[in-house]
mmCIF entry with sequence, helices, sheets and N, C-alpha, C, O atoms, coordinates in Angstrom:
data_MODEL
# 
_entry.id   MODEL 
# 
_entity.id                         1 
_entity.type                       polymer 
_entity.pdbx_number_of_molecules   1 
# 
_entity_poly.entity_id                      1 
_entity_poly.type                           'polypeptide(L)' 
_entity_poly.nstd_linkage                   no 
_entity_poly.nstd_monomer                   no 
_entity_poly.pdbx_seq_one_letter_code       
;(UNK)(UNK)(UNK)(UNK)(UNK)(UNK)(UNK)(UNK)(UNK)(UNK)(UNK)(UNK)(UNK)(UNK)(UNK)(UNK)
(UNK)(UNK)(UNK)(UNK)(UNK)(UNK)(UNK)(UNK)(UNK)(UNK)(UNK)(UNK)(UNK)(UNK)(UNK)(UNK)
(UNK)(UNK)(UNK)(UNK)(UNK)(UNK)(UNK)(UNK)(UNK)(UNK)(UNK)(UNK)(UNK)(UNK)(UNK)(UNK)
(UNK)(UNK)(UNK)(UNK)(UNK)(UNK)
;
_entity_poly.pdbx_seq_one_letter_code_can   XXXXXXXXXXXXXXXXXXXXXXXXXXXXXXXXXXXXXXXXXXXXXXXXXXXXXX 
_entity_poly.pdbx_strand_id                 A 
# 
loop_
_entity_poly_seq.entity_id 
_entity_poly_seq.num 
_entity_poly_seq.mon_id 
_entity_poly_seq.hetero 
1 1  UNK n 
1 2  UNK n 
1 3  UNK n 
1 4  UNK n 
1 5  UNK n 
1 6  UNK n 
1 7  UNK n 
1 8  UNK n 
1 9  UNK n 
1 10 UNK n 
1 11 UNK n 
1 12 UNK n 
1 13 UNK n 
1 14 UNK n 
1 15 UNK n 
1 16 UNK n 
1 17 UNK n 
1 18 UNK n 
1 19 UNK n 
1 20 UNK n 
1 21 UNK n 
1 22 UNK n 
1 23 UNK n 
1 24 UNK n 
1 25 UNK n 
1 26 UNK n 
1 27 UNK n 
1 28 UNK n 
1 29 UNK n 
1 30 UNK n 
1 31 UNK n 
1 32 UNK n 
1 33 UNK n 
1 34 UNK n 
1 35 UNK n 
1 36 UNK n 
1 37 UNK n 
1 38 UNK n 
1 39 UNK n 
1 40 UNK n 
1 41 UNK n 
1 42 UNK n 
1 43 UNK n 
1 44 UNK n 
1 45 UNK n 
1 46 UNK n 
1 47 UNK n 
1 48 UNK n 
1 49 UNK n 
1 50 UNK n 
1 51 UNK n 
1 52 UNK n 
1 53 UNK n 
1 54 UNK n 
# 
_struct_asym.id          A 
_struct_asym.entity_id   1 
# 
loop_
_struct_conf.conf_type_id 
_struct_conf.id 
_struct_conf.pdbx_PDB_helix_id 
_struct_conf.beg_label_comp_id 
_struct_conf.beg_label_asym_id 
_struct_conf.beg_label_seq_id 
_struct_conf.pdbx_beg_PDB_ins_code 
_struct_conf.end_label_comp_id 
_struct_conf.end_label_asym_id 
_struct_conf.end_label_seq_id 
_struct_conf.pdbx_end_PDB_ins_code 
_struct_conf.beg_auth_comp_id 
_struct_conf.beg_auth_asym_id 
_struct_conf.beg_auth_seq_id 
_struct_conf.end_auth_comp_id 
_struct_conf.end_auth_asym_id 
_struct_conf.end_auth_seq_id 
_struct_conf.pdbx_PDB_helix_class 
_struct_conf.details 
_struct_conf.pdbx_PDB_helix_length 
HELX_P HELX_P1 AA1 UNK A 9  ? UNK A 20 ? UNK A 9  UNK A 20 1 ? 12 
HELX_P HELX_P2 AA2 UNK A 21 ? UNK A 25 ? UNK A 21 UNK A 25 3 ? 5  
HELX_P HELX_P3 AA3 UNK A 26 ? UNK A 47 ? UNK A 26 UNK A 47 1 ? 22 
# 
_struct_conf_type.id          HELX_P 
_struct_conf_type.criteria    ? 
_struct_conf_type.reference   ? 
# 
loop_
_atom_site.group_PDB 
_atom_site.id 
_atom_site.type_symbol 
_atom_site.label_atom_id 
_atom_site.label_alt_id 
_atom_site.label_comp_id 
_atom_site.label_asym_id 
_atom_site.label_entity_id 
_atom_site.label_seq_id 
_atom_site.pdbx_PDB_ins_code 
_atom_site.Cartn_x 
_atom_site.Cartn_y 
_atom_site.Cartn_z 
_atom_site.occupancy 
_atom_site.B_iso_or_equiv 
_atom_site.pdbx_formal_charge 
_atom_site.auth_seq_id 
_atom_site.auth_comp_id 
_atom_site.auth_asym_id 
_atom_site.auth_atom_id 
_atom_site.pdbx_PDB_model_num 
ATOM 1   N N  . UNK A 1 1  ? 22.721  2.811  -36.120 1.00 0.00 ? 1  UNK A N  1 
ATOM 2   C CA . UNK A 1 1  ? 21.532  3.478  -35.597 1.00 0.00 ? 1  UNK A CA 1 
ATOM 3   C C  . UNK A 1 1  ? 20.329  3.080  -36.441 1.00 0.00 ? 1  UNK A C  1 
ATOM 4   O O  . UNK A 1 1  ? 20.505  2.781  -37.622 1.00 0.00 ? 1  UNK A O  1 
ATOM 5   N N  . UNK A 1 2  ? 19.221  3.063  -35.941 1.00 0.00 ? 2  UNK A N  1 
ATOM 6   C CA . UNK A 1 2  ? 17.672  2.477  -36.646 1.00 0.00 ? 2  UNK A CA 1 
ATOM 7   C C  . UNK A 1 2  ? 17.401  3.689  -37.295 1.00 0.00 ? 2  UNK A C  1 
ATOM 8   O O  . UNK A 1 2  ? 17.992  4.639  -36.781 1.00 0.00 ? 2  UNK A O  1 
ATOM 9   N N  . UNK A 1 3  ? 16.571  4.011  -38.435 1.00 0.00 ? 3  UNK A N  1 
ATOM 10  C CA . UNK A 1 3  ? 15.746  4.812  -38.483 1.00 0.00 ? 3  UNK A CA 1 
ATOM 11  C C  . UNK A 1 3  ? 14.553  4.965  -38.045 1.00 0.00 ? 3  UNK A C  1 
ATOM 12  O O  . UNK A 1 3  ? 14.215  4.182  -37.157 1.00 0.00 ? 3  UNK A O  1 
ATOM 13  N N  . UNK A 1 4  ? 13.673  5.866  -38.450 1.00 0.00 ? 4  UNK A N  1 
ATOM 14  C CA . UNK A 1 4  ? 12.475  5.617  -37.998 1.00 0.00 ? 4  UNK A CA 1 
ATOM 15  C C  . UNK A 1 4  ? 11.504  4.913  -38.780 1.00 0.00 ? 4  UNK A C  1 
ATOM 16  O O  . UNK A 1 4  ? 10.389  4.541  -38.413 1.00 0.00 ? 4  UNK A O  1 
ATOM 17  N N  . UNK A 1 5  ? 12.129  4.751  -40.064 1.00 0.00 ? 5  UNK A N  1 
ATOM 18  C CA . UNK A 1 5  ? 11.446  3.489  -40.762 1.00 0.00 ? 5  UNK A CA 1 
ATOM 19  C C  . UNK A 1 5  ? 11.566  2.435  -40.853 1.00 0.00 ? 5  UNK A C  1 
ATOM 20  O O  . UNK A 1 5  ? 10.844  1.610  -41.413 1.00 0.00 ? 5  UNK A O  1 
ATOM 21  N N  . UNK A 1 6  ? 12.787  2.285  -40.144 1.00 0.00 ? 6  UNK A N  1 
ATOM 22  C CA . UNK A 1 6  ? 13.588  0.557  -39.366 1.00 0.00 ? 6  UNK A CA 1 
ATOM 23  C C  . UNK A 1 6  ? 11.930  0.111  -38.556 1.00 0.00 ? 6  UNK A C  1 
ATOM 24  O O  . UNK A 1 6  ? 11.424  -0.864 -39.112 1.00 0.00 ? 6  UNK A O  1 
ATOM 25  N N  . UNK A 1 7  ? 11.399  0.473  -37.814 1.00 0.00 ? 7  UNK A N  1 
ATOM 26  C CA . UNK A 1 7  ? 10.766  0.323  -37.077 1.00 0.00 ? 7  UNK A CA 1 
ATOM 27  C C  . UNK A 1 7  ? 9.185   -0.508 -37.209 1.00 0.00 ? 7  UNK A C  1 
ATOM 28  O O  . UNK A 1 7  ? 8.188   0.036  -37.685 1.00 0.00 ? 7  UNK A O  1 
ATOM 29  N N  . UNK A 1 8  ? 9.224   -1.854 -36.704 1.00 0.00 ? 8  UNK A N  1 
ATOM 30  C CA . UNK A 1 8  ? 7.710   -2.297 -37.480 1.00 0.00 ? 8  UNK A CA 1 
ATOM 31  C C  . UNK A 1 8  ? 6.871   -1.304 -36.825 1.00 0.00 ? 8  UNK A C  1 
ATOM 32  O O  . UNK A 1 8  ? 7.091   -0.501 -35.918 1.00 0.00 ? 8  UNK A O  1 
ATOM 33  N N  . UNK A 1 9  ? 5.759   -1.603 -37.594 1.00 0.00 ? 9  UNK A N  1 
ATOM 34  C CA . UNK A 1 9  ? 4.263   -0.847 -36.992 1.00 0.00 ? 9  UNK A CA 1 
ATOM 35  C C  . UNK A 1 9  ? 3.964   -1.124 -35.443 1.00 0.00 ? 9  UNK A C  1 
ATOM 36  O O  . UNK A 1 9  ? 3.567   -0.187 -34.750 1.00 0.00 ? 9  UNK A O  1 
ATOM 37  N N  . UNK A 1 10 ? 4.192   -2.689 -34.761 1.00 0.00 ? 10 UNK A N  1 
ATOM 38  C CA . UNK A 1 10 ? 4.177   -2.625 -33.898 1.00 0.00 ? 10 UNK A CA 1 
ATOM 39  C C  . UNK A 1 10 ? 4.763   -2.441 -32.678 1.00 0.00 ? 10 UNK A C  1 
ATOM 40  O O  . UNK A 1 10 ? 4.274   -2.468 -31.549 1.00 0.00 ? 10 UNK A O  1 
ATOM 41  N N  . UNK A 1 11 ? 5.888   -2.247 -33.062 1.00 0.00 ? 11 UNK A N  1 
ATOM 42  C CA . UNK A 1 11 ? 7.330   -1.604 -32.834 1.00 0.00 ? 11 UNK A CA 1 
ATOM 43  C C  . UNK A 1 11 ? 6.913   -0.098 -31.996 1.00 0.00 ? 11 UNK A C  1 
ATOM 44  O O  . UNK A 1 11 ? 7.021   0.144  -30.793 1.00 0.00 ? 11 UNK A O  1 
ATOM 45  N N  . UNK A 1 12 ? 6.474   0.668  -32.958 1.00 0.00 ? 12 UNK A N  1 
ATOM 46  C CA . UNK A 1 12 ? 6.479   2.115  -33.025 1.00 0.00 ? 12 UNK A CA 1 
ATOM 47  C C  . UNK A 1 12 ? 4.990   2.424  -32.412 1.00 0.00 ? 12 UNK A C  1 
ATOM 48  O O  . UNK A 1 12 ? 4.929   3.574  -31.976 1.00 0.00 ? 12 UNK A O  1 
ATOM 49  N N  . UNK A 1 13 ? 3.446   1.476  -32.234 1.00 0.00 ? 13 UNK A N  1 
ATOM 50  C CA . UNK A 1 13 ? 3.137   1.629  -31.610 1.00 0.00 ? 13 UNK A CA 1 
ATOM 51  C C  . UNK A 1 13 ? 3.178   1.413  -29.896 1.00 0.00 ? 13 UNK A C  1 
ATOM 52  O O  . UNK A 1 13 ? 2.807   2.092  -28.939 1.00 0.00 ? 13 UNK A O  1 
ATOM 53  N N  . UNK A 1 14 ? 3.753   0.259  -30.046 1.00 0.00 ? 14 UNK A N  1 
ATOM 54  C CA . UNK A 1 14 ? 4.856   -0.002 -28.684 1.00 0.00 ? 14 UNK A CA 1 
ATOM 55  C C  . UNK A 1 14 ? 5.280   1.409  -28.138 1.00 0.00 ? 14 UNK A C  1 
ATOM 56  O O  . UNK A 1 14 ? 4.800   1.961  -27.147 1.00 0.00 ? 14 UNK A O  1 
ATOM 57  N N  . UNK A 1 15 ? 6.318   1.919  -29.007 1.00 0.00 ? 15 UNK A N  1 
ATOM 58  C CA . UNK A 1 15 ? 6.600   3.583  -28.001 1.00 0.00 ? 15 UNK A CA 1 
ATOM 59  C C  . UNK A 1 15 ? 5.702   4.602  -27.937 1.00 0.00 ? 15 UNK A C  1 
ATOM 60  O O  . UNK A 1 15 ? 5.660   5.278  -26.909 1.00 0.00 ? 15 UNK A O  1 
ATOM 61  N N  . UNK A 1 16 ? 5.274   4.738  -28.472 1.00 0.00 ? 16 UNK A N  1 
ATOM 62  C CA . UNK A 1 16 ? 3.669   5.760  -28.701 1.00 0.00 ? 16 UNK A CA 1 
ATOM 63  C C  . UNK A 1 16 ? 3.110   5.447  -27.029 1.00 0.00 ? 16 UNK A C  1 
ATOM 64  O O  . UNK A 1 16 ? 3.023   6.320  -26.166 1.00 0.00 ? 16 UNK A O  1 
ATOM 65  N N  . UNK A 1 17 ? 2.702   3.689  -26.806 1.00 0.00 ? 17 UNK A N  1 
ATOM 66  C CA . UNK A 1 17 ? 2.271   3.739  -26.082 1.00 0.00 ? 17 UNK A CA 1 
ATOM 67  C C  . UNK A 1 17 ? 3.248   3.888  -24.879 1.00 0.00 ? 17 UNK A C  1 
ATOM 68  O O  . UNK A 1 17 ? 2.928   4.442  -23.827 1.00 0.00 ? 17 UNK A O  1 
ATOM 69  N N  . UNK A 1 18 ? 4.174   3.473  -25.070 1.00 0.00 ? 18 UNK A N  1 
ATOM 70  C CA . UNK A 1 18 ? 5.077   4.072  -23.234 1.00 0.00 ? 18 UNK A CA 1 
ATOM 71  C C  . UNK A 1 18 ? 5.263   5.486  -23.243 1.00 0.00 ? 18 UNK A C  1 
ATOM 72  O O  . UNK A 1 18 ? 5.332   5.986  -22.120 1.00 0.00 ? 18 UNK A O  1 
ATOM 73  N N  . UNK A 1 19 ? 5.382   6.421  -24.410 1.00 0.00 ? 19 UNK A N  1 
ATOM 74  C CA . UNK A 1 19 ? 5.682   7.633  -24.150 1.00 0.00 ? 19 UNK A CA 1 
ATOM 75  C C  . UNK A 1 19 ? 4.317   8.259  -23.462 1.00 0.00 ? 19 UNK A C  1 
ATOM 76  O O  . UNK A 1 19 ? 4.322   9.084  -22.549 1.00 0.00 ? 19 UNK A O  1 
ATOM 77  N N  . UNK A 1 20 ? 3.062   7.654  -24.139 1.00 0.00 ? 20 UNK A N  1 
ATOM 78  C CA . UNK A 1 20 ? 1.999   8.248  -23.521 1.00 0.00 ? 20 UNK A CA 1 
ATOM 79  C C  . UNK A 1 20 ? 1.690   7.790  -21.666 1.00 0.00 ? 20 UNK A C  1 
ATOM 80  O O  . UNK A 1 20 ? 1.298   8.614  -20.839 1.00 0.00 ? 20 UNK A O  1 
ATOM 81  N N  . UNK A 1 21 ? 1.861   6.939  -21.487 1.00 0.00 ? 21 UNK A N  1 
ATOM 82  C CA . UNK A 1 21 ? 2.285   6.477  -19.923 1.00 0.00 ? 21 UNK A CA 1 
ATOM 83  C C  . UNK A 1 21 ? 3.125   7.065  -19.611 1.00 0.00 ? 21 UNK A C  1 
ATOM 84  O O  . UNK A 1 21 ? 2.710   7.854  -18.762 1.00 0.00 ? 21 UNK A O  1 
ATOM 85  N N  . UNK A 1 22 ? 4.064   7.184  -19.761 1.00 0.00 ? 22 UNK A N  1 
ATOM 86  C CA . UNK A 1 22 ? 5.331   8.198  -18.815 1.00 0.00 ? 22 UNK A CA 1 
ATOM 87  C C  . UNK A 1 22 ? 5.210   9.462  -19.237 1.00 0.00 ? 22 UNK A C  1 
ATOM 88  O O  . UNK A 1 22 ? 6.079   10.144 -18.694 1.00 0.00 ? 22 UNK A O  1 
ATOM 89  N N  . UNK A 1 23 ? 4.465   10.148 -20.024 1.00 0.00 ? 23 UNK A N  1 
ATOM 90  C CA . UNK A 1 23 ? 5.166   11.399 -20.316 1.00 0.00 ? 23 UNK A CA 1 
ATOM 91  C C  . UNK A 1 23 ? 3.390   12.231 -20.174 1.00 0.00 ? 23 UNK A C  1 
ATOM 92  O O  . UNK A 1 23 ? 3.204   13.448 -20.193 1.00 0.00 ? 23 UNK A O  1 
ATOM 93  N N  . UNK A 1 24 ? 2.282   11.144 -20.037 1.00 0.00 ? 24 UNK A N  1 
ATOM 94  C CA . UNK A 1 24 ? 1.020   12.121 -19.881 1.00 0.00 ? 24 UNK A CA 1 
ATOM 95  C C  . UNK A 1 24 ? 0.223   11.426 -18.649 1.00 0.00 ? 24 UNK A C  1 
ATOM 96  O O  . UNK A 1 24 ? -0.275  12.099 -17.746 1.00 0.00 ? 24 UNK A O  1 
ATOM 97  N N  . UNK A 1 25 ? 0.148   9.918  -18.706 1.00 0.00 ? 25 UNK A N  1 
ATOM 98  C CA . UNK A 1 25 ? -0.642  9.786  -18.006 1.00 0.00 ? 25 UNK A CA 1 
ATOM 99  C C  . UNK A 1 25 ? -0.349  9.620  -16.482 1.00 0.00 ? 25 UNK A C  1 
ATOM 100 O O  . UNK A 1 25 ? -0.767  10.182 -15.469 1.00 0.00 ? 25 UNK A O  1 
ATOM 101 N N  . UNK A 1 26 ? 0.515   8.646  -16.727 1.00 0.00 ? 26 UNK A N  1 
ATOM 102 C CA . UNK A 1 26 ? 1.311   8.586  -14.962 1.00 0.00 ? 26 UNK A CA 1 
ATOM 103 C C  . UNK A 1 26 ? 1.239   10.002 -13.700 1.00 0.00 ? 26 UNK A C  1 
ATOM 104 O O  . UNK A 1 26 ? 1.024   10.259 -12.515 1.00 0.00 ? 26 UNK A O  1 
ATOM 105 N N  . UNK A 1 27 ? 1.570   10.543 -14.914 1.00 0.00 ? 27 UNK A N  1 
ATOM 106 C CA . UNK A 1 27 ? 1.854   12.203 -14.021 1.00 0.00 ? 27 UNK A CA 1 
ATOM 107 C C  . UNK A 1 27 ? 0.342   12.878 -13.760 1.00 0.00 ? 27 UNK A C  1 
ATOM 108 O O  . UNK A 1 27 ? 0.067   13.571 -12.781 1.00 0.00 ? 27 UNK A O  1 
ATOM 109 N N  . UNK A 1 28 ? -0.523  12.551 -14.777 1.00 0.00 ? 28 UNK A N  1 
ATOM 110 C CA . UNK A 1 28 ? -2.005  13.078 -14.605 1.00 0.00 ? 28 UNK A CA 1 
ATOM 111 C C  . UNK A 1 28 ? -2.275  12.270 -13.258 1.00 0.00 ? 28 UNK A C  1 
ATOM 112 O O  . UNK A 1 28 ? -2.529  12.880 -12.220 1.00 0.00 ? 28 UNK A O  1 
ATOM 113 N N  . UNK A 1 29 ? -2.205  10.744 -13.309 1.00 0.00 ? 29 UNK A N  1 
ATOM 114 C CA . UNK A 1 29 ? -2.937  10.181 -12.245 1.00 0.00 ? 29 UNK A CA 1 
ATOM 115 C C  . UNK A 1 29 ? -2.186  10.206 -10.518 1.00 0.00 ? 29 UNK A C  1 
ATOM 116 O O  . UNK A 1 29 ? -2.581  9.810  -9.422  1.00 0.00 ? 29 UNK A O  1 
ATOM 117 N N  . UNK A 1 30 ? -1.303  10.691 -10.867 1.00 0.00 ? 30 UNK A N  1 
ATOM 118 C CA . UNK A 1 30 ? -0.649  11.104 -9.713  1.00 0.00 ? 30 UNK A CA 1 
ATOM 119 C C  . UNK A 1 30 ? -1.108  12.464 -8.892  1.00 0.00 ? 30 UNK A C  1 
ATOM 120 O O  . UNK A 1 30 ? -1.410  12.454 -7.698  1.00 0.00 ? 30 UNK A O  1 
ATOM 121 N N  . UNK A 1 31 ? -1.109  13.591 -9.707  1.00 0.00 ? 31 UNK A N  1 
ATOM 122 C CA . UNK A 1 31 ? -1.578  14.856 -9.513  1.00 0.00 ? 31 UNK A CA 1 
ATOM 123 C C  . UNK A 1 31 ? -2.779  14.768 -8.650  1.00 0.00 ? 31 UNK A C  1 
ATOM 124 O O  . UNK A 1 31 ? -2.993  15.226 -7.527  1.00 0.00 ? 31 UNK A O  1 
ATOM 125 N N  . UNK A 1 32 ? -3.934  13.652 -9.929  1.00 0.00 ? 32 UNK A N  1 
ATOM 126 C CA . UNK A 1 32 ? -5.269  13.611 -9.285  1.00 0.00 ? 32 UNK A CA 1 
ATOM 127 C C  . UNK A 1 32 ? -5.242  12.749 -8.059  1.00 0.00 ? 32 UNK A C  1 
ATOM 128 O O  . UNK A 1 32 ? -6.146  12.997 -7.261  1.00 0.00 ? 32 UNK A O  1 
ATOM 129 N N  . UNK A 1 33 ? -4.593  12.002 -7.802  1.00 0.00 ? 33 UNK A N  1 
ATOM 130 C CA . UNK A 1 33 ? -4.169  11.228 -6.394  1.00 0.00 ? 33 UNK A CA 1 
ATOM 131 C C  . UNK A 1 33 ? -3.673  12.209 -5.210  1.00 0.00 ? 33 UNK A C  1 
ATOM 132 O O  . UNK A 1 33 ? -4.065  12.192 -4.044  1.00 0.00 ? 33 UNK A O  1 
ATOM 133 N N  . UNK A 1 34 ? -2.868  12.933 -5.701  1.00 0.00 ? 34 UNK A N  1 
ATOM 134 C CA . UNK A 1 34 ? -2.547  14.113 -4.235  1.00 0.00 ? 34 UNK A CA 1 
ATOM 135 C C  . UNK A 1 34 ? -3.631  15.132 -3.977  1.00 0.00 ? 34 UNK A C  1 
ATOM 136 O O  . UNK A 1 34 ? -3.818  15.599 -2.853  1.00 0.00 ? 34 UNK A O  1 
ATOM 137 N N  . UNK A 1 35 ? -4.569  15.576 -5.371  1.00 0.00 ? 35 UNK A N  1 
ATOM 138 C CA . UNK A 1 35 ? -5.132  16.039 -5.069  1.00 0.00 ? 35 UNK A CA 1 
ATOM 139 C C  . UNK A 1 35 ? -6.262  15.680 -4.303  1.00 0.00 ? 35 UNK A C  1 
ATOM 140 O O  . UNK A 1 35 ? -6.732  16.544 -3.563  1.00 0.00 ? 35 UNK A O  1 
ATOM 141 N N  . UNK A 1 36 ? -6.857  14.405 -4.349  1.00 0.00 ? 36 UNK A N  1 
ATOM 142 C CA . UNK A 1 36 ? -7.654  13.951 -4.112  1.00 0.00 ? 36 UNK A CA 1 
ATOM 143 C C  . UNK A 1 36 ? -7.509  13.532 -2.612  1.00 0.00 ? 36 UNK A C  1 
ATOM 144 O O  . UNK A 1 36 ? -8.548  13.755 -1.992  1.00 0.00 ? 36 UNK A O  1 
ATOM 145 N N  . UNK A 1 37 ? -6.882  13.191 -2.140  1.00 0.00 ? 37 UNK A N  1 
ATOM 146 C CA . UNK A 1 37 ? -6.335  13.092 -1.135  1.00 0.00 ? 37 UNK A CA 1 
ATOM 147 C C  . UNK A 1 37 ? -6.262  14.521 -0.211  1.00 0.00 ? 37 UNK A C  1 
ATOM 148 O O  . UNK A 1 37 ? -6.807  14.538 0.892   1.00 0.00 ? 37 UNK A O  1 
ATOM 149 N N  . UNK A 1 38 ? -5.697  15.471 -0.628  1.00 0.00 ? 38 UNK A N  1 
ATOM 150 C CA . UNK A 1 38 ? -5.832  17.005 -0.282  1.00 0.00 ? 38 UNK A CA 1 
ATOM 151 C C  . UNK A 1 38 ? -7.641  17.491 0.299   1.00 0.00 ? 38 UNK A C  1 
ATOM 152 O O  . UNK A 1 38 ? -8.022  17.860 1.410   1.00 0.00 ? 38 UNK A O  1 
ATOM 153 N N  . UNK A 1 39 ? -8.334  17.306 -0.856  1.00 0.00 ? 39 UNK A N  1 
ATOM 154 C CA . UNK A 1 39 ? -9.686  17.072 -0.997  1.00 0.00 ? 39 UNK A CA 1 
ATOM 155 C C  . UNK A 1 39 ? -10.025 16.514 0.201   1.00 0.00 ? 39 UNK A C  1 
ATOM 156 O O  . UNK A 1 39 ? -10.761 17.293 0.806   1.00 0.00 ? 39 UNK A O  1 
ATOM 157 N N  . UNK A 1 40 ? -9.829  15.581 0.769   1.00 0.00 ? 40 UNK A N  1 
ATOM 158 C CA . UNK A 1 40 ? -10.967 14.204 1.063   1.00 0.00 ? 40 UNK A CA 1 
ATOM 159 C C  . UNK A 1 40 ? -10.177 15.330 3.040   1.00 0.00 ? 40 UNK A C  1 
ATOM 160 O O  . UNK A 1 40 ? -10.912 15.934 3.822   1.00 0.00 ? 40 UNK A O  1 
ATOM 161 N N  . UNK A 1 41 ? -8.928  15.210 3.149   1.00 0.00 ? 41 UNK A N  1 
ATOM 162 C CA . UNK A 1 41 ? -8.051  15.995 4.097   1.00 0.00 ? 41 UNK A CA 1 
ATOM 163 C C  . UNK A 1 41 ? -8.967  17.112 4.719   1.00 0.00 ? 41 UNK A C  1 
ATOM 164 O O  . UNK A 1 41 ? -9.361  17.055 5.884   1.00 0.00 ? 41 UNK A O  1 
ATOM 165 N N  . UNK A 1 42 ? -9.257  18.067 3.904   1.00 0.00 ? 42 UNK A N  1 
ATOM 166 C CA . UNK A 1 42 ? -10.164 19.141 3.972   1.00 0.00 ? 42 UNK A CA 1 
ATOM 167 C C  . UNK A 1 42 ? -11.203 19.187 4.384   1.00 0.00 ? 42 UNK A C  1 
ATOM 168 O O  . UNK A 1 42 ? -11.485 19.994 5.270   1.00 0.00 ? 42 UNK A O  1 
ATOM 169 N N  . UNK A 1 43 ? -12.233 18.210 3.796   1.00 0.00 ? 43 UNK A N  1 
ATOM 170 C CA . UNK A 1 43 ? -13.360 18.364 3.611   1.00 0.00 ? 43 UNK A CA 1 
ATOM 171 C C  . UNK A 1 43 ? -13.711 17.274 5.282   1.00 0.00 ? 43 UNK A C  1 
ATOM 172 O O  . UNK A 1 43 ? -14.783 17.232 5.885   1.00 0.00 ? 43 UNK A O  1 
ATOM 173 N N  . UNK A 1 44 ? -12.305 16.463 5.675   1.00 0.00 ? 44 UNK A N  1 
ATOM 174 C CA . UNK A 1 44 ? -12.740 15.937 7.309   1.00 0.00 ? 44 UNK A CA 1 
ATOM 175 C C  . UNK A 1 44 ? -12.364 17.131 7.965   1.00 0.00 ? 44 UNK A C  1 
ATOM 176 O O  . UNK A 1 44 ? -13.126 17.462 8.873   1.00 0.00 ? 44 UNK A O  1 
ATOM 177 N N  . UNK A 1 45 ? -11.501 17.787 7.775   1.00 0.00 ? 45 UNK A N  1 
ATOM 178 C CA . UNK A 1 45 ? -11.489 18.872 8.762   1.00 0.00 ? 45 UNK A CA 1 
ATOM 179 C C  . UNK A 1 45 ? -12.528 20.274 8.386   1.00 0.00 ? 45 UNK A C  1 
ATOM 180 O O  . UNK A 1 45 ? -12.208 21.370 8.846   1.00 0.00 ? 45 UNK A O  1 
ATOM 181 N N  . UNK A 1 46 ? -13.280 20.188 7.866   1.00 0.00 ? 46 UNK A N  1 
ATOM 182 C CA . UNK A 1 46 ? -14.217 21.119 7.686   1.00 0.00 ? 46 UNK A CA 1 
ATOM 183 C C  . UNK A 1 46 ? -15.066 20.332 8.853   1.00 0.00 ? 46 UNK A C  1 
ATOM 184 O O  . UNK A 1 46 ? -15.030 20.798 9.992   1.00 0.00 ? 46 UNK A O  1 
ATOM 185 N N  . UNK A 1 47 ? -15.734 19.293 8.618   1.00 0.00 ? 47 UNK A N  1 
ATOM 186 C CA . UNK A 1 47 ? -16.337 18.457 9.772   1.00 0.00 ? 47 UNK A CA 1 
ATOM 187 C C  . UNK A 1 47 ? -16.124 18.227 11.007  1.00 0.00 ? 47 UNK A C  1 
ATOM 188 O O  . UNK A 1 47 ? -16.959 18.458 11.882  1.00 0.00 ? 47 UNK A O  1 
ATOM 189 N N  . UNK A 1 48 ? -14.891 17.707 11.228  1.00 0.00 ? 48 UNK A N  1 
ATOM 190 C CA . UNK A 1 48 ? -14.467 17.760 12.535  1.00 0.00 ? 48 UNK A CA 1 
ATOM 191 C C  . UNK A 1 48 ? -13.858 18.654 13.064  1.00 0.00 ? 48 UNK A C  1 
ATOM 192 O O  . UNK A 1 48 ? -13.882 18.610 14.294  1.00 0.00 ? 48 UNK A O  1 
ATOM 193 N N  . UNK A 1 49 ? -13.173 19.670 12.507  1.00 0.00 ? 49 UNK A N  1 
ATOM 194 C CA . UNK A 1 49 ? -11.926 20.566 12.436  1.00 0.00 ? 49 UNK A CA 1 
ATOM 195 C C  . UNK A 1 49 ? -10.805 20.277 12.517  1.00 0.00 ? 49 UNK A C  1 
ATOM 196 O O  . UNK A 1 49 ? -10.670 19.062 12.368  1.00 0.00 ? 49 UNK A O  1 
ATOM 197 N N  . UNK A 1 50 ? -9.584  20.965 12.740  1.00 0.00 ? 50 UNK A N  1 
ATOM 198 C CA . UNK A 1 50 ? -8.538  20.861 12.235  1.00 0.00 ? 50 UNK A CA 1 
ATOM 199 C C  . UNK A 1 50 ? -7.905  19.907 13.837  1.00 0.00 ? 50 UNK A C  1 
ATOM 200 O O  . UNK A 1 50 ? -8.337  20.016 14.984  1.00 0.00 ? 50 UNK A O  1 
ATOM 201 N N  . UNK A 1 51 ? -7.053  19.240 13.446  1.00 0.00 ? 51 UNK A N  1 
ATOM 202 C CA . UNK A 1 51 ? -6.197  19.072 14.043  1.00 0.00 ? 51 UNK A CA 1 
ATOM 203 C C  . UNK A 1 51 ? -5.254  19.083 15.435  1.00 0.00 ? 51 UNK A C  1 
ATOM 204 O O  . UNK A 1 51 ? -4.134  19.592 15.410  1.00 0.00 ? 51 UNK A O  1 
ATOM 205 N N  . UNK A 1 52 ? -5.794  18.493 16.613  1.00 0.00 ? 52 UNK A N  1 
ATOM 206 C CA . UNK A 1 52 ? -4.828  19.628 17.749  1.00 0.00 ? 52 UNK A CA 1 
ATOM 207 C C  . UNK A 1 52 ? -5.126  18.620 19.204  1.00 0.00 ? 52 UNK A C  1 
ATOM 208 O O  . UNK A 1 52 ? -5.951  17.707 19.173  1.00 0.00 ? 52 UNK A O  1 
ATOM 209 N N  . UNK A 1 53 ? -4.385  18.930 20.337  1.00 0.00 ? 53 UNK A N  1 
ATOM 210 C CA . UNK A 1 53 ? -4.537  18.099 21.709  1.00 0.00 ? 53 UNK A CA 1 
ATOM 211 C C  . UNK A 1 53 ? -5.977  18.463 22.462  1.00 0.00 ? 53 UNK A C  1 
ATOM 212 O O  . UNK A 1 53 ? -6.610  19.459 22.813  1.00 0.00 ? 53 UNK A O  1 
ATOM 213 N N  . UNK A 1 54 ? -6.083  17.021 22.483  1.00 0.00 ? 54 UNK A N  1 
ATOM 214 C CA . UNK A 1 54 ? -7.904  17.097 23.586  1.00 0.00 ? 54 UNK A CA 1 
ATOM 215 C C  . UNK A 1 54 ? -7.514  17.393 25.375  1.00 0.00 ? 54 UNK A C  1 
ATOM 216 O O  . UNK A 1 54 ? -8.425  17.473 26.200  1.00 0.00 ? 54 UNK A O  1 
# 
């Protein structure tokens, strides 16, 4: 098994940076993607209204 001082500097910023991609950002920019999307959904049917047979 490695320690954690096995590890070069660039090594260990290497995981720093994937943990921060998978574990903060991915999931932030996803959220703001559905939400945004939710948003944009809304705000045409505030305009046109909702949904339904002509």
């Amino acid at each position: 098994m490695m320690n954690k001082s096995d590890l070069s500097p660039s090594r260990r910023r290497e995981w720093q940076t994937f943990l921060l991609l998978t574990v903060v950002l991915i999931p932030l920019l996803s959220v703001i993607t559905v939400a945004g999307y939710g948003f944009i959904v809304w705000f045409i049917q505030m305009i046109f209204g909702p949904p339904g047979h002509l």
